[in-house]
DSSP file (Angstrom, degrees, kcal/mol; ACC not computed):
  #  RESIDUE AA STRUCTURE BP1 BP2  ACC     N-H-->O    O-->H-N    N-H-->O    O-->H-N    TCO  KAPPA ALPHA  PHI   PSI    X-CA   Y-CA   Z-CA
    1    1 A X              0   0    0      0, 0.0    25,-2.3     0, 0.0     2,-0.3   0.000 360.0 360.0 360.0 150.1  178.6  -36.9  147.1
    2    2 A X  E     +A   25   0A   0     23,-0.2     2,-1.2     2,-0.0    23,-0.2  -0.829 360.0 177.6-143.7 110.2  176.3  -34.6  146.9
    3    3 A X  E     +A   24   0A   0     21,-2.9    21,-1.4    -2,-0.3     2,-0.4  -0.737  15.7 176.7-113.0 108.7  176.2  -30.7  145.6
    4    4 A X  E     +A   23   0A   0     -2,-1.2     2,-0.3    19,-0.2    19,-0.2  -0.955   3.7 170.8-127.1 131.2  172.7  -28.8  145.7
    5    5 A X  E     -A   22   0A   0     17,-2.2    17,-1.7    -2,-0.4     2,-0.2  -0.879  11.1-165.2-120.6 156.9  172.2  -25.1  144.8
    6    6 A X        -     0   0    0     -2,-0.3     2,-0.8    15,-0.2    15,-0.2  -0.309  54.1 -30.3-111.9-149.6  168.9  -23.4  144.4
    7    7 A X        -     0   0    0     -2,-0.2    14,-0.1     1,-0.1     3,-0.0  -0.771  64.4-120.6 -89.4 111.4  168.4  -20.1  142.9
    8    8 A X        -     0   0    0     -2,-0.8    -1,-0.1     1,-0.2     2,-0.1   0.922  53.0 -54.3  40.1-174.5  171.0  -17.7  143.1
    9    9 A X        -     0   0    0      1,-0.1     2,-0.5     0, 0.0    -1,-0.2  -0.554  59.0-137.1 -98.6 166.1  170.4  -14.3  144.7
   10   10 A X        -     0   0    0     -2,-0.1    -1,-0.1     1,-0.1     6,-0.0  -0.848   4.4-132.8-137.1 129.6  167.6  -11.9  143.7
   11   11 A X    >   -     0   0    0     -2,-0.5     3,-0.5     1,-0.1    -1,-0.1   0.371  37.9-100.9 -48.9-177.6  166.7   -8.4  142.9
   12   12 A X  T 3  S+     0   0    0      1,-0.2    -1,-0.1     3,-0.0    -2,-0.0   0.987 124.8  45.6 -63.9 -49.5  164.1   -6.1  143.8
   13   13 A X  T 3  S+     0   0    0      2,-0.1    -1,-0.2     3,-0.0    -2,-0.1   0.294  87.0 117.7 -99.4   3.6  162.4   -6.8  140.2
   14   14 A X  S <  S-     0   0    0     -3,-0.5     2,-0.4     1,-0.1    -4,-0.1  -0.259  70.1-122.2 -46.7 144.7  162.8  -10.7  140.4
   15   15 A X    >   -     0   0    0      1,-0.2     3,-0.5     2,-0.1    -1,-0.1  -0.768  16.6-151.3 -92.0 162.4  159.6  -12.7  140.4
   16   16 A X  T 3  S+     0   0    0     -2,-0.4    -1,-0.2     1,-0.2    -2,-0.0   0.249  90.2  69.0-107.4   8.9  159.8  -14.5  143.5
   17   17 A X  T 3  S+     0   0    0    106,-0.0   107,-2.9   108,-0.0     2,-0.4   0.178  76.1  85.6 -83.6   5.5  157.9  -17.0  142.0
   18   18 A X  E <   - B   0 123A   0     -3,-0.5   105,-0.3   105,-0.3     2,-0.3  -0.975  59.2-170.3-130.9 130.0  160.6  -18.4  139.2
   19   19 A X  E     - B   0 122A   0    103,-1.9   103,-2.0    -2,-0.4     2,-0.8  -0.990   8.1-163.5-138.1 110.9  162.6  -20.9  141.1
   20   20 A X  E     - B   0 121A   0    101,-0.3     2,-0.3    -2,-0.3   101,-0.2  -0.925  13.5-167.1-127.8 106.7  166.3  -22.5  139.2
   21   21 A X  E     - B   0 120A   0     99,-1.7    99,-2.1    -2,-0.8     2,-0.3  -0.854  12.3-172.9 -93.4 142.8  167.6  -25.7  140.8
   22   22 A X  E     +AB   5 119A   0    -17,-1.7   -17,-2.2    -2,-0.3     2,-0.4  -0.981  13.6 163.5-118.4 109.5  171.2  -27.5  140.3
   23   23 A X  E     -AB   4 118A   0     95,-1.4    95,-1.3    -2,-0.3     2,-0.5  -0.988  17.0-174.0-126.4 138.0  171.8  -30.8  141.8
   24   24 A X  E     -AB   3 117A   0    -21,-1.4   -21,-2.9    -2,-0.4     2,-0.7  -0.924  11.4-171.1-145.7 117.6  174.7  -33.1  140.7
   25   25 A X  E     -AB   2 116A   0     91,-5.8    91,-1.4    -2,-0.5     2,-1.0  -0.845  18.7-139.1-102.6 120.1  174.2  -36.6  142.8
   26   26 A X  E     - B   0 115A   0    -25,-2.3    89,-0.3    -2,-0.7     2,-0.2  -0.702  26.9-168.7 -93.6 117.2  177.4  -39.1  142.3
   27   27 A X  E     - B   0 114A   0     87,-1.8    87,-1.7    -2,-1.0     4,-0.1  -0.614  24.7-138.7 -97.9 143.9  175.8  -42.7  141.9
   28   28 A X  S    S+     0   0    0     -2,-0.2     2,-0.3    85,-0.2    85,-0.3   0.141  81.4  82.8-101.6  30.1  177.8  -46.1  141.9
   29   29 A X  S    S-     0   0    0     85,-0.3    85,-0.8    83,-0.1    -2,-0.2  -0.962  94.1 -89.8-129.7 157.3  175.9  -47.6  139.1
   30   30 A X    >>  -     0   0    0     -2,-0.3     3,-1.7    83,-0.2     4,-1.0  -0.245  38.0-113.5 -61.3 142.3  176.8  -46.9  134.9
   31   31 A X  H 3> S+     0   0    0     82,-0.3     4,-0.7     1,-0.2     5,-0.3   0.740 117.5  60.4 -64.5 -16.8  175.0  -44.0  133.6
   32   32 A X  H 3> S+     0   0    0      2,-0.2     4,-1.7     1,-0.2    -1,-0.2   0.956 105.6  49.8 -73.7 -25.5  173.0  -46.6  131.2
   33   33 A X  H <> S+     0   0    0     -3,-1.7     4,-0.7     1,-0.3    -2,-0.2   0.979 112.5  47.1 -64.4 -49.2  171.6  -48.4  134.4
   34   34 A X  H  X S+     0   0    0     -4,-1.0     4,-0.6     1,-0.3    -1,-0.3   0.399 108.8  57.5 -60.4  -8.7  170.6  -45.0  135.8
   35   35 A X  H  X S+     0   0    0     -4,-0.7     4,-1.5    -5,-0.3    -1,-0.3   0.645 101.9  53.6 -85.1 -27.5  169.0  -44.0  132.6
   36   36 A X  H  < S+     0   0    0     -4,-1.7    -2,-0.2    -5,-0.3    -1,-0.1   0.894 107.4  45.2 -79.2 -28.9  167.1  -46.4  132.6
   37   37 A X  H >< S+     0   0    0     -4,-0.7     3,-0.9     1,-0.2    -2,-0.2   0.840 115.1  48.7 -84.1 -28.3  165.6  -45.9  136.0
   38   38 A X  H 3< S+     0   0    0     -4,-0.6    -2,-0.2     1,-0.2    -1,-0.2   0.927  96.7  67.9 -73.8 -44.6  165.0  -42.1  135.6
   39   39 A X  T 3< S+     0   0    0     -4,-1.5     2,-0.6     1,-0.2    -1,-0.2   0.542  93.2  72.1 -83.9  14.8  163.3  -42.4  132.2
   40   40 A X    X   +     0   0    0     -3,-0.9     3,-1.2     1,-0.2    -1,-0.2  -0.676  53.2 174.6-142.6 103.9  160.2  -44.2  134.1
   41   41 A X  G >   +     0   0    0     -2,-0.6     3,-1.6     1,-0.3    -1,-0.2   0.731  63.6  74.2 -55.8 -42.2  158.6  -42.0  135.8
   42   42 A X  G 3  S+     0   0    0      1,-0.2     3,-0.4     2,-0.1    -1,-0.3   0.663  97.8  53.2 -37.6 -15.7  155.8  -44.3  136.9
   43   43 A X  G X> S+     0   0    0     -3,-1.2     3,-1.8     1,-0.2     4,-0.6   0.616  80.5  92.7-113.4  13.3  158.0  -45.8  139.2
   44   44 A X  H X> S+     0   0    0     -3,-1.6     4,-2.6     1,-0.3     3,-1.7   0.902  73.5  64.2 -41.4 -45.9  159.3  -43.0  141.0
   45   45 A X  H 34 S+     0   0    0     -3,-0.4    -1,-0.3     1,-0.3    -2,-0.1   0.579  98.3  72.3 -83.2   3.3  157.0  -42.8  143.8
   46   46 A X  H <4 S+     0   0    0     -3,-1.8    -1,-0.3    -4,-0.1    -2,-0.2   0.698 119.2   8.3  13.3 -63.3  159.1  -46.6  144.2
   47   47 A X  H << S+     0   0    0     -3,-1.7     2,-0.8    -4,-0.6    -2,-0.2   0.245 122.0  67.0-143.3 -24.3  162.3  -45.1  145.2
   48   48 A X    ><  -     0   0    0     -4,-2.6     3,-2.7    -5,-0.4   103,-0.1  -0.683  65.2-163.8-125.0 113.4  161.7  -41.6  145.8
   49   49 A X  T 3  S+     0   0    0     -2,-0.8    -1,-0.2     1,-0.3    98,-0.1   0.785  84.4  60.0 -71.8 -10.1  159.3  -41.0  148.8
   50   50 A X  T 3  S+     0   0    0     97,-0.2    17,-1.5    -3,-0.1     2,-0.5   0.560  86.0  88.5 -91.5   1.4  158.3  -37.8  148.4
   51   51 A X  E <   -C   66   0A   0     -3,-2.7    15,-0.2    -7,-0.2     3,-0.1  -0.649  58.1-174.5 -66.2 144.3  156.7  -38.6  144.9
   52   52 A X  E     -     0   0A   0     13,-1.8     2,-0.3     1,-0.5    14,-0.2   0.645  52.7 -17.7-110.3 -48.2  153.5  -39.6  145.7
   53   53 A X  E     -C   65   0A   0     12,-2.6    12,-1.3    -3,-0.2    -1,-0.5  -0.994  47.2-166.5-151.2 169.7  152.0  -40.7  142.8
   54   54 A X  E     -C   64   0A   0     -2,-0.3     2,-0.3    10,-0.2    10,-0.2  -0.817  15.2-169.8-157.0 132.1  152.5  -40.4  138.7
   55   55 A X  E     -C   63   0A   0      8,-3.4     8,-1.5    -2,-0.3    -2,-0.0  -0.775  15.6-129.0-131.6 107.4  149.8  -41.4  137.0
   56   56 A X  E     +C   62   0A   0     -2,-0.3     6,-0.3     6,-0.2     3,-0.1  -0.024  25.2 175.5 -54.9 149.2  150.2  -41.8  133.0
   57   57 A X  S    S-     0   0    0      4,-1.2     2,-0.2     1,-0.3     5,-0.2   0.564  76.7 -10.6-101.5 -57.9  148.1  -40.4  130.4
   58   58 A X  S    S-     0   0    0      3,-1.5    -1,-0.3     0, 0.0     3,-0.2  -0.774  86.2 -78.3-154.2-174.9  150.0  -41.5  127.7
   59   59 A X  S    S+     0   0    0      1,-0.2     3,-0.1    -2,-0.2    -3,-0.0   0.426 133.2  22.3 -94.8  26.7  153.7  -43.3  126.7
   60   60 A X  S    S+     0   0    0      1,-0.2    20,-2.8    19,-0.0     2,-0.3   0.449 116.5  66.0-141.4  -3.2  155.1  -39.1  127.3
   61   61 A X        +     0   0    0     18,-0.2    -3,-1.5    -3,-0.2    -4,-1.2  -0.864  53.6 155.6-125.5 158.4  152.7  -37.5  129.4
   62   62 A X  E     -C   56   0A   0     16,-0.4    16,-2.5    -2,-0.3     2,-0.6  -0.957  38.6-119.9-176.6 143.5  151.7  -38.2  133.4
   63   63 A X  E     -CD  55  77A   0     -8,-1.5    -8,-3.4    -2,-0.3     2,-0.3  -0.894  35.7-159.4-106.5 137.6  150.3  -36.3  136.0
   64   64 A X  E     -CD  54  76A   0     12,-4.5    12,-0.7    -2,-0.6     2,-0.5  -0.791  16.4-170.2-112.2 145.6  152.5  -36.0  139.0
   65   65 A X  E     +CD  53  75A   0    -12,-1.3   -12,-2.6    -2,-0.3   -13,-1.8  -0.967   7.8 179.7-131.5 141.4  152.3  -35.2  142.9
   66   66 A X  E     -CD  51  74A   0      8,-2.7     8,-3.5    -2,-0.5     2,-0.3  -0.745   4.8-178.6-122.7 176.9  155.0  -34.6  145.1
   67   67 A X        +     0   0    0    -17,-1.5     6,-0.1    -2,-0.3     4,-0.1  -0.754   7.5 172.8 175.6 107.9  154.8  -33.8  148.8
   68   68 A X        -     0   0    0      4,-0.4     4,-0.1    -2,-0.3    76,-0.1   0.125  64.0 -47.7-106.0-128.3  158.0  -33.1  150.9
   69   69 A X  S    S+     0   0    0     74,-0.2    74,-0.1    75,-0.1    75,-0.0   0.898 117.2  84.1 -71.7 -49.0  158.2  -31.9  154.7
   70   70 A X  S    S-     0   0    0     69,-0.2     2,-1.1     1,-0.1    -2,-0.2  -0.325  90.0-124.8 -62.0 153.0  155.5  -29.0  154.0
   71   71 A X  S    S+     0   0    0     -4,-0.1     2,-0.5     2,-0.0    -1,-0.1  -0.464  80.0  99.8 -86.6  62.6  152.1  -30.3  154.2
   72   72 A X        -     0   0    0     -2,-1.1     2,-0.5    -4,-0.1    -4,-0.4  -0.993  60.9-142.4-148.0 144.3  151.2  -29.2  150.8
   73   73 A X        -     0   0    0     -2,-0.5     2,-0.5    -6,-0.1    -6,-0.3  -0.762   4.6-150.9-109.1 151.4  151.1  -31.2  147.5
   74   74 A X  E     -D   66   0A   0     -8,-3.5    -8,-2.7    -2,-0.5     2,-0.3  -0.925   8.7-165.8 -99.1 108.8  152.0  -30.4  144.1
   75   75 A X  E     +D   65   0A   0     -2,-0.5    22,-1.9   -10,-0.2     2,-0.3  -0.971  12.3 172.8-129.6 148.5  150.5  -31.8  140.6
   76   76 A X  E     -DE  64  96A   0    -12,-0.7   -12,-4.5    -2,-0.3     2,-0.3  -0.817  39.1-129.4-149.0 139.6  151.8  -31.5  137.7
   77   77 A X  E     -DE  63  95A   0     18,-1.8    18,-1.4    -2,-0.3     2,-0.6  -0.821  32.7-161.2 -92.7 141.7  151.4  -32.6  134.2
   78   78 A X  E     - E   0  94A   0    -16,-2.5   -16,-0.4    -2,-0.3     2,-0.3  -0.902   1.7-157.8-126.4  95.5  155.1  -33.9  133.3
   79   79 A X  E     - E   0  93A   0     14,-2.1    14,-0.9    -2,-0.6     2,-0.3  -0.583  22.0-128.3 -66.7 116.8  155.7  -34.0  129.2
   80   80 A X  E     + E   0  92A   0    -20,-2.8    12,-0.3    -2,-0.3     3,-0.1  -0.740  46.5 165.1 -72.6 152.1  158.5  -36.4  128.3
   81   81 A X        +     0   0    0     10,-2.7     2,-0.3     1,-0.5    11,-0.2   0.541  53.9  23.0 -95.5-104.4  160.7  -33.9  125.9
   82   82 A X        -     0   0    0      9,-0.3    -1,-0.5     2,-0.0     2,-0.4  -0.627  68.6-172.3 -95.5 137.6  164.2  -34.4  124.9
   83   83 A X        +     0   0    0     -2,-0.3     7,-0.2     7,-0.2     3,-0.1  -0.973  18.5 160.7-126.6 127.2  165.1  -38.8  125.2
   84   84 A X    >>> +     0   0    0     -2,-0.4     4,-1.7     1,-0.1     3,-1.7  -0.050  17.8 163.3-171.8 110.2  168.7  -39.2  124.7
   85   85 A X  T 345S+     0   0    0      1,-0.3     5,-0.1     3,-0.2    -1,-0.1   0.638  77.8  61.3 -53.8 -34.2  170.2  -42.3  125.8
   86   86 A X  T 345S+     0   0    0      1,-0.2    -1,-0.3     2,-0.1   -54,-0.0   0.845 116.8  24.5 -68.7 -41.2  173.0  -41.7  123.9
   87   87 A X  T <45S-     0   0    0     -3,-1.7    -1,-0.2     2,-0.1    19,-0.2   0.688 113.7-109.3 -97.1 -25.8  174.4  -38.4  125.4
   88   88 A X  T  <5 +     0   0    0     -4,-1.7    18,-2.5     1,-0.1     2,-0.4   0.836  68.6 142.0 105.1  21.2  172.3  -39.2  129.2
   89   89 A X      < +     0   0    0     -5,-1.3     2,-0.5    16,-0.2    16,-0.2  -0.741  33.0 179.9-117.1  87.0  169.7  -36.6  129.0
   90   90 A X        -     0   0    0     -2,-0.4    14,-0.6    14,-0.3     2,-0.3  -0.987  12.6-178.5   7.2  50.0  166.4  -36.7  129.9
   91   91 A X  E     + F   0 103A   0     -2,-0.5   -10,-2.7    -9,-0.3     2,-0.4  -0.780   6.7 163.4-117.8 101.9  164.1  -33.5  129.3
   92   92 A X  E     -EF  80 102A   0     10,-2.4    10,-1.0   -12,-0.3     2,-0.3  -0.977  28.9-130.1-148.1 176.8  160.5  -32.7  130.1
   93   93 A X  E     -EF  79 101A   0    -14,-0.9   -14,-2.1    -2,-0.4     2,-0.4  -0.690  26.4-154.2 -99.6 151.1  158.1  -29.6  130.4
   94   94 A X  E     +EF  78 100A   0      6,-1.4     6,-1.2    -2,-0.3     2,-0.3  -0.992  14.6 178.5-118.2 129.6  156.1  -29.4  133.2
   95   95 A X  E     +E   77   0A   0    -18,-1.4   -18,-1.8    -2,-0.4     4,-0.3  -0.937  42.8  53.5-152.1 121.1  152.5  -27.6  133.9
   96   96 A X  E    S-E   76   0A   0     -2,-0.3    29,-0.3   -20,-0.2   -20,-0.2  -0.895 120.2  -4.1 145.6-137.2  150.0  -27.1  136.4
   97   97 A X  S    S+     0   0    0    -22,-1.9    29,-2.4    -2,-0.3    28,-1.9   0.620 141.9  44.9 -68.1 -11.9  151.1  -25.6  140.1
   98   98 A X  S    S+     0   0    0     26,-0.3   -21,-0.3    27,-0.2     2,-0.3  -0.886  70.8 175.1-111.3 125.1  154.8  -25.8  138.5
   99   99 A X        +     0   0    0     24,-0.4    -4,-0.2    -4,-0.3     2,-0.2  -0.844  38.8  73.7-123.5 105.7  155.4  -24.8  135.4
  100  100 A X  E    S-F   94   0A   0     -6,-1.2    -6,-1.4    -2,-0.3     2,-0.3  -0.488  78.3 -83.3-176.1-133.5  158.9  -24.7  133.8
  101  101 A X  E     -FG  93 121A   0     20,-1.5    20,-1.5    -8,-0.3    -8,-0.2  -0.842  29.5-154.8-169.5 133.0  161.2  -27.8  132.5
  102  102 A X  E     -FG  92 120A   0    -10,-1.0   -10,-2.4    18,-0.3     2,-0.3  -0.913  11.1-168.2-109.7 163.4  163.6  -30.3  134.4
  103  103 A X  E     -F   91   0A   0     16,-1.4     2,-0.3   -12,-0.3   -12,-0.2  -0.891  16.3-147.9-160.9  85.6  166.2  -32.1  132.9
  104  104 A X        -     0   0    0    -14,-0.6     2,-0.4    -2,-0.3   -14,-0.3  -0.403  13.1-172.1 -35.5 118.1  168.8  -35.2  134.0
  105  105 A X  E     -H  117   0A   0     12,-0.8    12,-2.3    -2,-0.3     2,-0.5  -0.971  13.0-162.0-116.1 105.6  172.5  -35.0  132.4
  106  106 A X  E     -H  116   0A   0    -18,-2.5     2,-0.5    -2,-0.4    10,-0.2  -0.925   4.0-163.3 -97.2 146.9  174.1  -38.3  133.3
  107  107 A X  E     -H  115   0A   0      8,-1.5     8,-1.1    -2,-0.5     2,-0.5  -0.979  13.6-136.6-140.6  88.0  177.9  -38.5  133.2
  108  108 A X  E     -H  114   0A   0     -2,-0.5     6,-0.3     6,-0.2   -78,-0.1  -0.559  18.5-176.2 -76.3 131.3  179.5  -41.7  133.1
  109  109 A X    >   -     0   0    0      4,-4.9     3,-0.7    -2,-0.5     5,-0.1   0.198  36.8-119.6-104.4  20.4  182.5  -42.1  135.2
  110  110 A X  T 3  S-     0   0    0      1,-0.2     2,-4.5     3,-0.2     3,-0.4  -0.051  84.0  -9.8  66.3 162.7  183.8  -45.6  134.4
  111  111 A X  T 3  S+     0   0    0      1,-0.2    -1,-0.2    -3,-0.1     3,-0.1   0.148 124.8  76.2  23.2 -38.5  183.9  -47.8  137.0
  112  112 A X  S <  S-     0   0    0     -2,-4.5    -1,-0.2    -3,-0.7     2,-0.2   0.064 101.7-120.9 -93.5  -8.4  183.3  -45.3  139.3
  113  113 A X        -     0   0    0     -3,-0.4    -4,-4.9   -85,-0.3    -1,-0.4  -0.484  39.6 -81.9  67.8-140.4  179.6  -45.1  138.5
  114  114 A X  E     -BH  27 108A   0    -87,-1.7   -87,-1.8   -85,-0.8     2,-0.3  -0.957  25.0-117.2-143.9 171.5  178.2  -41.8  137.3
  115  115 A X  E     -BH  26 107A   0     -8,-1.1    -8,-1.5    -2,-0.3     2,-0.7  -0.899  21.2-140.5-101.5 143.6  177.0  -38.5  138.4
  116  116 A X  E     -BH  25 106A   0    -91,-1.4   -91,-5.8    -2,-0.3     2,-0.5  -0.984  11.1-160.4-114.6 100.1  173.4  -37.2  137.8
  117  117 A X  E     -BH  24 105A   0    -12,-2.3   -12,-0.8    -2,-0.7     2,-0.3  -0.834   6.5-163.8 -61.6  85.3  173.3  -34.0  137.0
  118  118 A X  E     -B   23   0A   0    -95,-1.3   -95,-1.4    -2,-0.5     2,-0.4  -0.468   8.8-173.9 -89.2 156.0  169.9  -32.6  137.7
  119  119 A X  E     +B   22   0A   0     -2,-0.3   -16,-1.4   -97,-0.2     2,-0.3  -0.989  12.4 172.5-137.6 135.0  168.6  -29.0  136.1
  120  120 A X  E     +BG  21 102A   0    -99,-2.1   -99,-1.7    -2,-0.4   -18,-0.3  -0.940   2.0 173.5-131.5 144.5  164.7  -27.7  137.5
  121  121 A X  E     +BG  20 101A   0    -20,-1.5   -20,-1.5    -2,-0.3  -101,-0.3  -0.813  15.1 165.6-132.7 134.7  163.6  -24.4  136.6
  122  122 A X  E     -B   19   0A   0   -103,-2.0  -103,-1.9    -2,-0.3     2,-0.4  -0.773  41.7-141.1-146.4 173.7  160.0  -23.3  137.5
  123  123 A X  E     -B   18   0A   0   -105,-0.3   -24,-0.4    -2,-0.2  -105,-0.3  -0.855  34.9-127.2-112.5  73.6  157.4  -20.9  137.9
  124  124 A X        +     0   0    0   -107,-2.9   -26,-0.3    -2,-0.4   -27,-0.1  -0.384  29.2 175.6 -68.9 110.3  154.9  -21.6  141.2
  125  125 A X        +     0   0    0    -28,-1.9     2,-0.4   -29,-0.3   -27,-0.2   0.369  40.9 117.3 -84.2 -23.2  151.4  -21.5  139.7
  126  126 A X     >  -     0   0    0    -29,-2.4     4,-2.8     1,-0.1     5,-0.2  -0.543  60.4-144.4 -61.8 110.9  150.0  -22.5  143.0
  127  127 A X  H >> S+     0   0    0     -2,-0.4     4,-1.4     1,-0.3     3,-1.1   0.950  98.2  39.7 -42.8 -87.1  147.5  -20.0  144.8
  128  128 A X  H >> S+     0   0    0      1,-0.2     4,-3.0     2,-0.2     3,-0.8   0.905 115.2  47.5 -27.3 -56.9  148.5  -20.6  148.1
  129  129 A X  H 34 S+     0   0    0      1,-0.3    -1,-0.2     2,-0.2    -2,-0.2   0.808 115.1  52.2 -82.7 -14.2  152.2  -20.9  147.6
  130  130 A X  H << S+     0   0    0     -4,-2.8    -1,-0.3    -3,-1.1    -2,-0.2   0.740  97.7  58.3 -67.1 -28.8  152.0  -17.7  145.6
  131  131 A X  H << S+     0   0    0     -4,-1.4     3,-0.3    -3,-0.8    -2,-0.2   0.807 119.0  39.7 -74.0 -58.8  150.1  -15.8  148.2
  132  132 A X    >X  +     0   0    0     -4,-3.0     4,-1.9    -5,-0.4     3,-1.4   0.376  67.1 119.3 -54.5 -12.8  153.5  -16.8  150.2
  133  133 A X  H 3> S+     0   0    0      1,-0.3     4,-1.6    -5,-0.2    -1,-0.2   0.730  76.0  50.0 -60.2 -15.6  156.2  -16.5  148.0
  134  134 A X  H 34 S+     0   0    0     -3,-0.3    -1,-0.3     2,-0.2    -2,-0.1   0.826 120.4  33.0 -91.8 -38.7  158.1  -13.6  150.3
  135  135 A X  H <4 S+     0   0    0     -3,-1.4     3,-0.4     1,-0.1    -2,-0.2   0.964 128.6  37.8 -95.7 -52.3  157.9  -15.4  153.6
  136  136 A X  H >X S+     0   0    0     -4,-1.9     3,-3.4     1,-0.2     4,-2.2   0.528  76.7  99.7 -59.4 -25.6  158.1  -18.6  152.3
  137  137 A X  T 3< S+     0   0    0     -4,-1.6    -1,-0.2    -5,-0.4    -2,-0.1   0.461  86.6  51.4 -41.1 -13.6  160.4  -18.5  149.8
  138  138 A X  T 3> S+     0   0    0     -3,-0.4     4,-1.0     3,-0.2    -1,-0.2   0.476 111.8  49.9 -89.0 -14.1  163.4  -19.9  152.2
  139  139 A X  H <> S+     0   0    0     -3,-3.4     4,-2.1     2,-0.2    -2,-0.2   0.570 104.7  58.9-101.6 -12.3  161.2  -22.8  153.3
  140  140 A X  H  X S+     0   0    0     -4,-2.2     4,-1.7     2,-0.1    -3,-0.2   0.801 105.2  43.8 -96.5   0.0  160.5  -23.5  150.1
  141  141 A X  H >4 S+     0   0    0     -5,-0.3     3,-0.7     2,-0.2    -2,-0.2   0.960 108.7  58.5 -98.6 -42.0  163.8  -24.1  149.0
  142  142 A X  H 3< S+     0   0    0     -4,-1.0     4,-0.8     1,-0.2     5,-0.2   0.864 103.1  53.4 -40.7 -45.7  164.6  -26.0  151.8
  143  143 A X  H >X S+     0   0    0     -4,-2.1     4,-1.5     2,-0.2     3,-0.9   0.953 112.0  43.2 -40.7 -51.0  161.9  -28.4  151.1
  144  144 A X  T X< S+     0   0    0     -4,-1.7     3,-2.9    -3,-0.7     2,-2.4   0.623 112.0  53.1 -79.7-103.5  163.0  -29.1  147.6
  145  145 A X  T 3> S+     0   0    0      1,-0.3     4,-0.6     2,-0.2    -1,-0.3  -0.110 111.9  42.0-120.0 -22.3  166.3  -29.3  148.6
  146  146 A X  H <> S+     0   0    0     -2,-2.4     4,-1.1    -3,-0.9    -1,-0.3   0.386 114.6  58.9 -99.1 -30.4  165.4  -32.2  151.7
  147  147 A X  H <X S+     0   0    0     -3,-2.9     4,-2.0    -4,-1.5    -2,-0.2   0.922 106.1  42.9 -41.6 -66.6  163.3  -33.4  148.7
  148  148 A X  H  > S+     0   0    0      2,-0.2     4,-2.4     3,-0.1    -2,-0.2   0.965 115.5  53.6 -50.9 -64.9  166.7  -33.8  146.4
  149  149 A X  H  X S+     0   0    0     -4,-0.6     4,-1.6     1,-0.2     5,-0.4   0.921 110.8  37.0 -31.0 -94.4  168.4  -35.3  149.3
  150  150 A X  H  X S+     0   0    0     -4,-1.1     4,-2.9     2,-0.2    -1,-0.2   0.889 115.3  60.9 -47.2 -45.9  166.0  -38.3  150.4
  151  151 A X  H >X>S+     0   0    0     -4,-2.0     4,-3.3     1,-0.2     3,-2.1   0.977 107.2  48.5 -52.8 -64.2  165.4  -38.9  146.2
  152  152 A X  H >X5S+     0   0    0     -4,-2.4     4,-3.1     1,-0.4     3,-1.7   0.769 113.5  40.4 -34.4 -58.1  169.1  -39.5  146.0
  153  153 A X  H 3X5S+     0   0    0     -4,-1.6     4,-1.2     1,-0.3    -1,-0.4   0.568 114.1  57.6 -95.9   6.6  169.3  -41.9  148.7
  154  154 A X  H <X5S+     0   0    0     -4,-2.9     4,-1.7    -3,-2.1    -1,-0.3   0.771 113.7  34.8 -75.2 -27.9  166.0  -43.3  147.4
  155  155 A X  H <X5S+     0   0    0     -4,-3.3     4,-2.6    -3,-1.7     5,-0.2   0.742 115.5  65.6 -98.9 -25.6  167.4  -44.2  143.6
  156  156 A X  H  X<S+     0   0    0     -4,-3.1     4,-1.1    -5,-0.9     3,-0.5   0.992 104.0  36.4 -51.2 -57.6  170.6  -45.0  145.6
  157  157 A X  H  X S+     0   0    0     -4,-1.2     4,-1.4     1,-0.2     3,-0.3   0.871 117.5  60.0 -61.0 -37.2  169.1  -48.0  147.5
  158  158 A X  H  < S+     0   0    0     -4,-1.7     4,-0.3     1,-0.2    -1,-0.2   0.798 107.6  50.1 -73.7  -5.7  166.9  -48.9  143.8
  159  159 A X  H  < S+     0   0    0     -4,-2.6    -2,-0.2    -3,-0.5    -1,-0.2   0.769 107.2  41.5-107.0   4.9  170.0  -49.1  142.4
  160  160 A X  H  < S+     0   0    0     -4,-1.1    -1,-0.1    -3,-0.3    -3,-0.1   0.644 120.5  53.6 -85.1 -28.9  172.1  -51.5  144.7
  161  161 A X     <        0   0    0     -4,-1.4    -2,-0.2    -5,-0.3    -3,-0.1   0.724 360.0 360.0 -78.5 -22.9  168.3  -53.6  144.7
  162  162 A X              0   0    0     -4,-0.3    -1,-0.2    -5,-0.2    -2,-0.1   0.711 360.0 360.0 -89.0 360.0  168.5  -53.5  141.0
């Protein structure tokens, strides 16, 4: 199962540049297994194809690029935040053509696996995609949103491999 919303509807005086994602992906492995594979980010581009690269700095910081269906890349410095296995959360700040914070909530169901609750909210820092934001702003949530999609069934298939 799969439930993805982007950001809600927007007023005249919205920036059309501040972008709030919701995804909640139900996985058939235990939220510790799935914690474990989300909290290393180097191996994303592994399982999720439209990561491209993360390349670490340091044992909390990495610079990331994603690329989905648009021919445009993103990088980002990605700050690990909030770690806590104990509750299933995940946290870190993000800066550079995105700037905001996303944030994993895993939910163990028993048996049943768990659900991955994912939380994005951002800024687009990017010249180009800024330049755009009025015309594009429907293609670009449709990207991330075909982005979310293919990640699921990318950590899905690492976690039947794992």
């Amino acid at each position: 199962m799969t439930h993805e919303e982007g950001a809600g509807g927007h007023t005249p005086c919205m920036d059309r540049n501040h972008y709030r994602f919701r995804t909640v992906w139900t996985l058939s492995a235990p939220a510790a297994t799935v914690y474990g594979v989300l909290k290393r980010i180097e191996d994303y581009p592994r399982w999720w194809p439209q990561v491209r690269e993360v390349a670490r700095l340091d044992d909390t910081t990495g610079i990331v690029t994603i690329r989905s269906v648009l021919p445009y890349d993103l990088t980002f410095t990605l700050r690990e935040g909030r770690r806590d296995r104990e509750n299933g959360v995940l946290e870190a700040g993000l800066s550079g053509d995105i700037d905001g914070w996303a944030r994993w909530t895993l939910t163990d169901l028993g048996a049943h696996g768990c659900l991955a609750h994912y939380e994005q909210e951002v800024d687009v820092r990017a010249r180009l995609l800024r330049l755009l934001a009025v015309p594009g702003r429907p293609l670009f949530r449709a990207n991330h949103a075909l982005m979310l999609r293919a990640g699921r069934r990318g950590l899905a298939a690492h976690l039947e491999a794992v």
